[in-house]
C-alpha atoms as one frame of an Amber mdcrd trajectory, in Angstrom:
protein
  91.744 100.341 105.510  92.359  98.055 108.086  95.731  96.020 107.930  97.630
  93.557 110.547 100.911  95.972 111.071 100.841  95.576 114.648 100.485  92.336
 114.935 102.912  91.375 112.224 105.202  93.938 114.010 104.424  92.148 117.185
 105.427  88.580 116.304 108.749  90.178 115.233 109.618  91.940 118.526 110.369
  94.731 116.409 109.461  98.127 117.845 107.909 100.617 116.120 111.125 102.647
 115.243 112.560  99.654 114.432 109.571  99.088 111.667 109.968 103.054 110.604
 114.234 102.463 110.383 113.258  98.793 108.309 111.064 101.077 105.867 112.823
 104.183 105.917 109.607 106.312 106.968 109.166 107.881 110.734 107.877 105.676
 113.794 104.882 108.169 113.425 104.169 106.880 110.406 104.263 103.481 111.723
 102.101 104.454 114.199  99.306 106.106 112.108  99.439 103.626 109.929  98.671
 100.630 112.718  95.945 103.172 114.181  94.216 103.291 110.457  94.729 106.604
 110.558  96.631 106.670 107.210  96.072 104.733 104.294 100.037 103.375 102.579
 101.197 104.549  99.107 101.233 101.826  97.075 105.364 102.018  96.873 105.241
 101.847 101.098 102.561  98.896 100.830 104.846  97.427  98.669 107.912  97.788
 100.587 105.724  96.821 103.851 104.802  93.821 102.156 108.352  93.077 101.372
 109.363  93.255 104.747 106.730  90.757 106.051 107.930  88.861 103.274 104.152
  88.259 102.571 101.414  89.411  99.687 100.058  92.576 100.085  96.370  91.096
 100.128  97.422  89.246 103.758  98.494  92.804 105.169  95.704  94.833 103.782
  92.172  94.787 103.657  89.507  96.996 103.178
């Protein structure tokens, strides 16, 4: 699944950790997550999604 963390992150100036802290999940999960290397829960999409402050659909795509 490929998603825009990283650039979302980016535009933020938010590090990684600072992502992980935001979504209470590791800054390796951040970062295996922007790699595509693991696909979100659907609770974590959600709460990604939240954080953006955008739909899930504009995050995500497959």
């Amino acid at each position: 699944m490929n998603n825009r963390l990283k650039v979302l992150r980016a535009e933020r100036n938010w590090s990684q950790a600072e992502l992980a802290d935001r979504l209470g999940v590791s800054r390796q999960t951040v970062n295996a997550l922007e790699t595509g290397r693991y696909d979100p829960s659907l609770p974590l999409a959600f709460k990604i999604a939240r954080v953006f402050e955008q739909p899930i659909e504009s995050i995500f795509n497959d």
